[in-house]
SESE-435993 format. One record per residue (C-alpha): residue in one letter; x, y, z. Coordinates in steps of 0.05 Angstrom, whole numbers, padded with zeros to 5 digits, always signed. Each point is the difference from the previous one (the first is absolute). Layout:
// SESE-435993
aXYZ/...
//
This chain:
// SESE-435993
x+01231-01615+00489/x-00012+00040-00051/x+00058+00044-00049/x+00010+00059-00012/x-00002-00023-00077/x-00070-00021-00002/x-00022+00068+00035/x+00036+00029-00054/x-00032-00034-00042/x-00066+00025+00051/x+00017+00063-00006/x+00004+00001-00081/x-00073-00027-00006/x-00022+00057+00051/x+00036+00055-00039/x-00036-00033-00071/x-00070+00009+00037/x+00009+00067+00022/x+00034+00028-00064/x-00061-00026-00029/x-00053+00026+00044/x+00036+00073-00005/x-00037+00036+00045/x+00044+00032+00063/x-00033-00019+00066/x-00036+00056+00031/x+00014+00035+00061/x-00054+00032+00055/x+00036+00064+00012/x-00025+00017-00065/x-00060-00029-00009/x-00026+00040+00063/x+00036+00057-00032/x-00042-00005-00062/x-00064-00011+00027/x+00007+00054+00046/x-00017-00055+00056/x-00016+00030+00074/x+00019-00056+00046/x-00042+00009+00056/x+00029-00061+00047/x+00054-00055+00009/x-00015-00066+00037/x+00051-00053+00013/x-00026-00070-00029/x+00065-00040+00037/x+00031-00055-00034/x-00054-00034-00049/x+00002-00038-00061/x-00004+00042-00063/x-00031-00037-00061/x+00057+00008-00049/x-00052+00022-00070/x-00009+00058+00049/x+00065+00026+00010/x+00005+00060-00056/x+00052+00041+00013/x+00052+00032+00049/x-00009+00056+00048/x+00055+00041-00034/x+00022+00024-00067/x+00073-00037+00015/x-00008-00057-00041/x-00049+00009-00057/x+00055-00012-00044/x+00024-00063+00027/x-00076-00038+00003/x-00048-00009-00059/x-00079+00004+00035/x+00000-00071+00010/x+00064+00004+00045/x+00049-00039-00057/x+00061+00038-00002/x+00027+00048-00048/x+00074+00005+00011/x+00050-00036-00041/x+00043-00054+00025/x+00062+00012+00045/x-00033+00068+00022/x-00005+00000+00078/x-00068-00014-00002/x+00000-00058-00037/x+00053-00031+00045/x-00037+00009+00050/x-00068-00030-00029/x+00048-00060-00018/x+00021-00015+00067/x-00065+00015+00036/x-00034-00056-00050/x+00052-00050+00021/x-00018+00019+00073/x-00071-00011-00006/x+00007-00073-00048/x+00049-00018+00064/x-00037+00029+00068/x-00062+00038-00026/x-00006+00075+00003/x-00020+00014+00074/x+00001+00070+00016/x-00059+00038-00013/x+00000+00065-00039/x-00021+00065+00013/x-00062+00035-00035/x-00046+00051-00002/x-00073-00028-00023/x-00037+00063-00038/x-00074-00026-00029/x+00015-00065+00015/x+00067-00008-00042/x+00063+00000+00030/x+00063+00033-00021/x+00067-00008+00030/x+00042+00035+00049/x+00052-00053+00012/x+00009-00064-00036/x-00012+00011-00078/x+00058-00058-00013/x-00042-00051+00043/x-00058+00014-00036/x+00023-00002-00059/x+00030-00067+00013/x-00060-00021+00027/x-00051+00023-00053/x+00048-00039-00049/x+00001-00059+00038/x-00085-00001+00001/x-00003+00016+00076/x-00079+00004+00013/x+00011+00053+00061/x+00069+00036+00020/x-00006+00016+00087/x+00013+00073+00016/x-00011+00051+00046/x-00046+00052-00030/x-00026+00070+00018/x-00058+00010-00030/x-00018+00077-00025/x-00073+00017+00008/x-00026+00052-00061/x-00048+00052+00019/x-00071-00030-00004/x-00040+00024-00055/x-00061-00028-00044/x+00049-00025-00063/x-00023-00073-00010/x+00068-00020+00013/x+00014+00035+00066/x-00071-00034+00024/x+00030-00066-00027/x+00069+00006+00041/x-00041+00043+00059/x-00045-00069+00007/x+00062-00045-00016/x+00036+00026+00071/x-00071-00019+00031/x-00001-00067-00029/x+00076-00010+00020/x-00003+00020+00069/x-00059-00059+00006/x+00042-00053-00043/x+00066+00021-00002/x-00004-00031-00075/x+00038+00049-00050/x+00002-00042-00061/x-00076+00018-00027/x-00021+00062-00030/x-00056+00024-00035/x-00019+00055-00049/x-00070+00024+00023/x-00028+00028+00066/x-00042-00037+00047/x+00039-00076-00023/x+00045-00013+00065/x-00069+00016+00041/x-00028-00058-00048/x+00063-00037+00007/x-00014-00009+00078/x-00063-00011-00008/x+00005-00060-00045/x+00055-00030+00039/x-00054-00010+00057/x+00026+00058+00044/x-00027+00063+00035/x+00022+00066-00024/x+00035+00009+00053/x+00023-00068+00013/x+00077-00021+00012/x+00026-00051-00046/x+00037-00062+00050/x+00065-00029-00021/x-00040-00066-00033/x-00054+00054-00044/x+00066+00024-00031/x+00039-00060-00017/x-00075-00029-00030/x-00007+00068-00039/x+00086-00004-00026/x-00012-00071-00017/x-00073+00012-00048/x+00027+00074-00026/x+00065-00035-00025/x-00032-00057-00029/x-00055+00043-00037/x+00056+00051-00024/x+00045-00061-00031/x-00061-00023-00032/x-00020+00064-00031/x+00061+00033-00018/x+00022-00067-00034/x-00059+00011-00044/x-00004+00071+00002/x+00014+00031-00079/x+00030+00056-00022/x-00057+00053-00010/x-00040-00031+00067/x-00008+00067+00047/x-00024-00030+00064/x+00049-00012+00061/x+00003-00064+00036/x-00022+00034+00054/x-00068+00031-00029/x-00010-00067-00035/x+00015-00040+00064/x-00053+00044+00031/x-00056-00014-00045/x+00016-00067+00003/x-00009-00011+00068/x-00064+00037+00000/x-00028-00046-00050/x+00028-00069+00031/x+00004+00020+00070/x+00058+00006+00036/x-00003-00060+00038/x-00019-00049-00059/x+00067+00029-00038/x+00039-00006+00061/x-00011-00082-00018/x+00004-00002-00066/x+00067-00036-00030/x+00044+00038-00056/x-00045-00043-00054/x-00064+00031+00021/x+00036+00069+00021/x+00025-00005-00082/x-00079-00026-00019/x-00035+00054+00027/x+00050+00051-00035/x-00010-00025-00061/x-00076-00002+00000/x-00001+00073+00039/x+00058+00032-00041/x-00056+00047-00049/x-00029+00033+00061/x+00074+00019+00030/x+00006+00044-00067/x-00065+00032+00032/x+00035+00027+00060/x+00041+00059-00031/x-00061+00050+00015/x+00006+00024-00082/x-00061-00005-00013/x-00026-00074+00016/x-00060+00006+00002/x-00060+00011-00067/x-00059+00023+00011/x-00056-00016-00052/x-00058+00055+00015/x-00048-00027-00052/x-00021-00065-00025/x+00033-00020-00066/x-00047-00004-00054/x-00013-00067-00028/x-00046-00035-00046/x-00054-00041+00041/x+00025-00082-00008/x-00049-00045-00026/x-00016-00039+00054/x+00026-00088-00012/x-00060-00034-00019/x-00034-00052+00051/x+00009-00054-00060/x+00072+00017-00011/x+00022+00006+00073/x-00030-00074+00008/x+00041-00025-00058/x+00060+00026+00021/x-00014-00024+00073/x-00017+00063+00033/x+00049+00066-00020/x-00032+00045+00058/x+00053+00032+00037/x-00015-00009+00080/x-00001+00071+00039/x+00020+00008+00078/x-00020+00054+00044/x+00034-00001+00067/x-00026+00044+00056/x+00011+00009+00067/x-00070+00003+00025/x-00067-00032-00015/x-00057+00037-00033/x-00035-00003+00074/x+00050+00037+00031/x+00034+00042-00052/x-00044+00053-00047/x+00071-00003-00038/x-00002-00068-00012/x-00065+00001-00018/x+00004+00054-00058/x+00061-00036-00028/x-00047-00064+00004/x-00052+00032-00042/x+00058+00022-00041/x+00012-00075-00012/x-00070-00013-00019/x-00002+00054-00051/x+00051-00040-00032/x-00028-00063+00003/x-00066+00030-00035/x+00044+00039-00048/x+00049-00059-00025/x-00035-00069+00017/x+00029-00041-00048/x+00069+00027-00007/x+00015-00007+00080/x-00021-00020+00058/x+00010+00035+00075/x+00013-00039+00076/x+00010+00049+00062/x+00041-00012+00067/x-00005+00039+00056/x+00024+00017+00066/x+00072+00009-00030/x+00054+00021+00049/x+00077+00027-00001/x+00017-00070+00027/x-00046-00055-00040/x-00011+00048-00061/x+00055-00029-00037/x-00026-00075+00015/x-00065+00022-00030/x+00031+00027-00066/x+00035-00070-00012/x-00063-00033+00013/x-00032+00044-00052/x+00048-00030-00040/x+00000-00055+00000/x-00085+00004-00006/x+00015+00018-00075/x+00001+00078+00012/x+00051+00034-00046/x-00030+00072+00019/x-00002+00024+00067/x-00020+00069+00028/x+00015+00006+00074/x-00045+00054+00019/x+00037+00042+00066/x+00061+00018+00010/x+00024-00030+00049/x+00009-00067-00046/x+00048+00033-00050/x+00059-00033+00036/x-00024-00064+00000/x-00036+00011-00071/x+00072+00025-00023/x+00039-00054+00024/x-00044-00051-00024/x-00001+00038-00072/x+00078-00005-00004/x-00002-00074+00009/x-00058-00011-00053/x+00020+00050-00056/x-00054-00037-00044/x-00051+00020+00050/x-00044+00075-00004/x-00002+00023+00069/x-00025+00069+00012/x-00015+00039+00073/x-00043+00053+00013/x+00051+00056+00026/x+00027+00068-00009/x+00082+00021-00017/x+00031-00064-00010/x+00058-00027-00048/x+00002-00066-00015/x+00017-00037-00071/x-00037-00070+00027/x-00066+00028+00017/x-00041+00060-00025/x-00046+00050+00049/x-00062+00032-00009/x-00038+00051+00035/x-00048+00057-00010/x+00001+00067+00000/x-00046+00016+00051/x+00021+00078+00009/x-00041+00013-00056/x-00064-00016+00026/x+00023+00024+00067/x+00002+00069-00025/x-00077-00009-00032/x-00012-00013+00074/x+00036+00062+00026/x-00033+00032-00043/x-00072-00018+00021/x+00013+00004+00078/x+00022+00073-00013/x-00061+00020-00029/x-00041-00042+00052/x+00036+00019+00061/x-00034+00063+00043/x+00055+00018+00051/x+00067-00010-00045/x+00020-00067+00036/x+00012-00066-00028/x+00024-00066+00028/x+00032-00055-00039/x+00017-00061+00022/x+00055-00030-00037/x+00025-00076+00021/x+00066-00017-00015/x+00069+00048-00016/x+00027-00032-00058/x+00008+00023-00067/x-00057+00028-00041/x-00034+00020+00072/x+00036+00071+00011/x-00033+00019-00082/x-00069-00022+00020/x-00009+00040+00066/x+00036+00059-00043/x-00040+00001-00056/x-00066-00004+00043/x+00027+00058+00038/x+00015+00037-00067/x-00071-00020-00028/x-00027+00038+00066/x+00035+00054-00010/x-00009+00008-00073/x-00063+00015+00014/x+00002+00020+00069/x+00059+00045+00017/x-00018-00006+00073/x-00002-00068+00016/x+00039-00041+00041/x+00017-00066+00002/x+00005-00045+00071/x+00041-00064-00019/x-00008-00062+00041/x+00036-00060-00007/x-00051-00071+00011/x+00058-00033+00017/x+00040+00038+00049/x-00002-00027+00074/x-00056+00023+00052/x-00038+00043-00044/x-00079+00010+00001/x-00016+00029-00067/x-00077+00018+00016/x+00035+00037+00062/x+00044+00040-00030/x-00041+00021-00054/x-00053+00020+00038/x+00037+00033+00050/x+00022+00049-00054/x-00072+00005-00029/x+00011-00028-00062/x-00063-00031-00031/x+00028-00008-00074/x+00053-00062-00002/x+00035-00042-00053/x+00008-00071+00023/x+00030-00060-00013/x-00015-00020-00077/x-00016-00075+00023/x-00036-00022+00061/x+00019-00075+00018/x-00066-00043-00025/x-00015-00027+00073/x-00004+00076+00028/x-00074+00040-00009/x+00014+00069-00009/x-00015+00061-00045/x+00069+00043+00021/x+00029-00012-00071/x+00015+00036-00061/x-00020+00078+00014/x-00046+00000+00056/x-00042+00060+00034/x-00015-00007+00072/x-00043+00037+00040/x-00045-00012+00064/x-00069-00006-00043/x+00041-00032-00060/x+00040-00036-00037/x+00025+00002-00073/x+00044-00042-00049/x+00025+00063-00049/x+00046-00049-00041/x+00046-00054-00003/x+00058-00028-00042/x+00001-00060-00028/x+00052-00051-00031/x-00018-00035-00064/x+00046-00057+00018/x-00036-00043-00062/x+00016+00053-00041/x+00070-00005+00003/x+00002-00085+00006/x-00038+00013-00063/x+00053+00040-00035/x+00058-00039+00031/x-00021-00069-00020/x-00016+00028-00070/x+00066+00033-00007/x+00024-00080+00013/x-00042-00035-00044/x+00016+00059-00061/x+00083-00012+00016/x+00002+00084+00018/x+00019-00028+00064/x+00072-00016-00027/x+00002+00065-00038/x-00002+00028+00061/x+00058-00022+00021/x+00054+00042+00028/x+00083+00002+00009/x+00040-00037+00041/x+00001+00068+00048/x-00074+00023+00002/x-00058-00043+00032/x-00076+00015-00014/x-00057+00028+00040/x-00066+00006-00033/x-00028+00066+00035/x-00071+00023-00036/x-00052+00037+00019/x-00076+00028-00007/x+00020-00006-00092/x+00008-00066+00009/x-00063-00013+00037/x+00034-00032+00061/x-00016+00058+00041/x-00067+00035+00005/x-00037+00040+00049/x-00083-00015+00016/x-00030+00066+00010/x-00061+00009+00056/x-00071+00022-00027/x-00003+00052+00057/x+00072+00041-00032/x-00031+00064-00040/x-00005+00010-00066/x+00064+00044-00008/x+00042-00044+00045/x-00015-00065-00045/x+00007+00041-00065/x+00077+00022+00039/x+00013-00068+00004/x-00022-00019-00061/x+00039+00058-00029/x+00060-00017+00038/x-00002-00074-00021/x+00003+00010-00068/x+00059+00051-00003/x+00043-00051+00045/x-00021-00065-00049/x+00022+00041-00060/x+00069+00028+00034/x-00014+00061-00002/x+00003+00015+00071/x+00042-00023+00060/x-00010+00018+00072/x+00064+00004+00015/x+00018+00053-00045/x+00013+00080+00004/x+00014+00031+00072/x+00005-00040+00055/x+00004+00001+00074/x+00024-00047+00048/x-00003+00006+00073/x+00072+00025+00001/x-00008+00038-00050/x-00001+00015-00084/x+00012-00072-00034/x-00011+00024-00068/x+00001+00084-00021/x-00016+00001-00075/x-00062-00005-00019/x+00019-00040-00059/x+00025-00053+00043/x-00031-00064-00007/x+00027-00058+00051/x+00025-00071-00040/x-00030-00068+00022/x+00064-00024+00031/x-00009+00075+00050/x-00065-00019+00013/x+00013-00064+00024/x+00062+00011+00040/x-00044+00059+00029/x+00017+00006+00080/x-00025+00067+00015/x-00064+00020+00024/x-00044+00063-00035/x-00003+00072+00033/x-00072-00016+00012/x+00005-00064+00042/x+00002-00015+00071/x+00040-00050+00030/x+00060-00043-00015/x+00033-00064-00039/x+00003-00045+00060/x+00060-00036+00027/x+00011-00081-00006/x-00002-00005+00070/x-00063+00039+00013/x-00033-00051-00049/x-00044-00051+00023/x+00037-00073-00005/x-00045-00027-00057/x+00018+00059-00044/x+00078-00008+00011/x+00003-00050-00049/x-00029+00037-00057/x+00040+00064+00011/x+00069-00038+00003/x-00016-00025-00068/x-00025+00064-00039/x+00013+00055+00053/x+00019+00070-00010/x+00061-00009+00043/x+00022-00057-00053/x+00059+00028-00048/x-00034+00014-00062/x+00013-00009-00075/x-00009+00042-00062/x-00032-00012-00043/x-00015+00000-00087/x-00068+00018-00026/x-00035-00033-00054/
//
């Protein structure tokens, strides 16, 4: 049994913590009073388990003078309230505090209506959840980030019935479920809940034991990423050792999750002195000091026109640099053996690796955090990570050199484009073609079509709507024989190739390997909260667009013309007025959009017809790609340099 001198004694200790921490608990009368807060519904949530870091405040103003934030108490000894506190501890060392309290939950936080001694109590004695029967108040929906947050929360909840996680950014319970392994609609049984307690607890100890003072990131946000990188299932296994592992060797890329700007984008190559290339005579007396290059792709070069530029990318550098590397390719990558391949790269003797798609950036990432020594890079758009770097093109620019030449070409003001995938970077392309048409075309129209939406006849649709002047896909796959590529003209008696863009892939392998081999790769190194994307474009030679012999004089001289102003920066096509298709995006003509706009872009121009397809109207080979760089995935800011 316990005395009433050691709660005393309790109760002293208590009082010392909340004298310290100052701060009077708040109440949700006010709060609501103060925001101005139009409550639009109440729902009764019955007797559940309240996780006790979640408890905030009390419904009422009554005792804010009694309760620091935290719930310690505030009131000297042999006041009524402390005698109380003292005899309620004894009770709960002796029989445990049984009866639940009463709440009202408000944005997922809970403040209490009856019971503020229990908690307190409670909360002092490290109680991980306090039961309780709550009333949740339901806010008036509206589009601030946190009332989407709390608005997709009570979705979430009413699936899992799981309180105790919350996140900071829209669209992350929808990714929650998903990585789990359920439906978005799916119910959560009794066993899916105790499995999730169980990993979420054991992940939160973990991190918050080695969380620091100055570290932003919630365990829940950081439990999140976590399981998106290890999979769900595989952390579900994993023992407190390799739960406390895998923090350690991930814990620069949870400073990445704030949203403040994680991600740097380089626009331009740094410029570097050309390395002498290591002698043949030297390299043998030092036993070989060529560094060994992978390139990981999903396809083959027989199947895959993307594979097979990024192969003569490789080539380029094999020709450029031949004795200060050497280059070995492995193909036909997926989600599931992609990470297998990287450690066999590995252990080959590769210590740089460019995994050209996107869909291997999870595997390339989690195979990166495990071998900081090794240089792993993937070809992808809009991602933060400190382990790996990503690189991509900017492919609006010659898209809008396109636009441009199927406005002057076309003869009845209507265009089709076929664009492939919705992920990031896509939306710019199709926008600047259709602002490159109407630059110099004021009439023409744009017909999107998507190549990889289901049950769609392209050729159909196209020529249903009599449009002979099309923009097609920029790579064919090797095996299939066909002209309908680049900027094409179609007629009955003809057919034309206008023009067609082209990646450079060598030329940037070029400038990347020589940034390694001249050490400006470390120099561009970033901070702990910022990852890197290499993002250049037609100045950098990556990107260039092949013009047709038949295109008049004028037209090439446009392009030309055109070319040159956007290489020196001194024009962007996103700049001045713009229109979307709901409307003005941008009224001063002084306006000029940033990089990180351009990318994040998820409207569609005045002048285009059609719409940013739906993951479920997406043929099944595509899903995988959008999930991992679609324009439904939350996006980051981002720093230019």
């Amino acid at each position: 049994m316990s005395s009433i001198v050691d709660a005393v004694a309790e109760y002293e200790r208590a009082l010392k913590l909340g004298k310290k921490e100052g701060t009077p608990v708040p109440s949700l009368d006010e709060i609501l009073e103060e925001k101005n807060e139009q409550i639009v519904g109440e729902i009764s949530l019955g007797l559940i388990q309240i996780p006790s870091d979640r408890i905030v405040g009390t419904k009422t103003d009554g005792r804010s003078g009694a309760l620091s934030k935290s719930f310690y108490p505030l009131l000297e000894q042999g006041t009524e309230f402390a005698v109380k506190w003292e005899h309620l501890y004894m009770a709960h060392l002796d029989e445990g505090i049984r009866e639940p309290i009463k709440a009202y939950e408000y944005m997922n936080e809970f403040y209490v209506l009856e019971g503020n001694k229990r908690v307190s109590v409670l909360r002092y004695c490290g109680a991980v959840s306090i039961p309780g029967v709550v009333i949740r108040l339901v806010p008036k929906r509206t589009n601030d980030p946190e009332k989407v947050v709390y608005y997709e929360f009570m979705e979430f909840y009413a699936l899992s019935g799981v309180n105790y996680i919350y996140f900071t950014k829209p669209g992350s319970f929808a990714r929650l479920q998903r990585l789990v392994g359920k439906r978005p609609d799916e119910m959560w049984s009794d066993v899916d809940k105790l499995d999730f307690s169980s990993v979420f607890t054991s992940f939160s100890a973990e991190y918050e034991a080695k969380k620091k003072k100055g570290m932003p990131v919630s365990s829940s946000d950081a439990f999140l990423f976590f399981i998106g990188v290890y999979d769900y299932q595989s952390v579900l296994k994993m023992t407190s050792s390799e739960l406390k592992e895998k923090i350690e060797q991930a814990w620069e890329e949870f400073f990445l999750l704030t949203g403040e700007e994680p991600l740097q984008l380089q626009m331009t190559p740094a410029a570097v002195e050309p390395k002498k290339s290591v002698t043949k005579l030297i390299s043998n007396l030092l036993g070989g000091t060529r560094q060994k290059v992978a390139f990981i792709h999903q396809k083959t070069t027989e199947t895959s026109g993307w594979t097979y530029a990024h192969e003569l990318g490789r080539l380029h550098l094999e020709e450029v640099f031949p004795d200060d590397i050497y280059t070995q390719s492995y193909f036909m990558a997926t989600e599931d053996n992609c990470e297998q391949i990287l450690q066999e790269a590995i252990r080959d003797g590769c210590t740089i690796v460019f995994t050209t798609a996107p869909p291997l950036l999870k595997a390339s990432l989690k195979v990166a955090i495990e071998h900081p020594e090794i240089k792993i890079l993937n070809c992808s758009l809009n991602t933060s990570h400190k382990h790996i770097r990503t690189y991509y093109a900017r492919m609006y620019e010659a898209k809008f050199l396109m636009g441009a030449i199927a406005g002057a070409m076309v003869a009845n003001d209507k265009i089709g484009y076929v664009a492939d995938y919705p992920i990031y970077g896509m939306t710019a392309n199709i926008n600047a073609f259709a602002l490159g048409a109407k630059m110099v075309n004021p009439r023409a129209k744009i017909y999107l079509e998507w190549s990889t939406m289901k049950g769609i006849n392209l050729a159909e649709r196209f020529e249903e709507r009599g449009i002979s002047v099309i923009s097609g896909l920029d790579i064919l796959p090797t095996d299939v024989v066909s002209r309908n590529f680049g900027l094409y003209c179609t007629t009955d008696k003809s057919f034309r190739n206008l023009a067609m863009p082209v990646w450079h892939w060598g030329k940037f392998y070029e400038k990347m390997i020589g940034s390694i081999l001249n050490g400006t790769w470390k120099s561009d190194e970033t901070a702990n909260d910022k990852g890197l994307n290499y993002w250049w474009g037609m100045s950098s030679e990556i990107i260039e667009v092949i013009c047709s012999h038949h295109l008049p004089i004028g037209t090439a001289r446009l392009v030309d013309l055109l070319k040159q102003t956007i290489c020196a920066g001194d024009f962007n096509p996103f700049s001045g007025i713009l229109y979307s298709q709901d409307g003005a995006v941008s009224i001063d003509p002084d306006y000029v959009m940033t990089p990180e706009e351009i990318i994040r872009m998820d409207w569609l121009a005045e002048n285009v017809v059609g719409l940013i397809p739906k993951m479920e109207e997406l043929a099944d080979s595509a899903k995988a790609v959008v999930t991992k760089s679609g324009l439904d995935k939350p996006s980051d800011d981002a720093t230019i340099v």
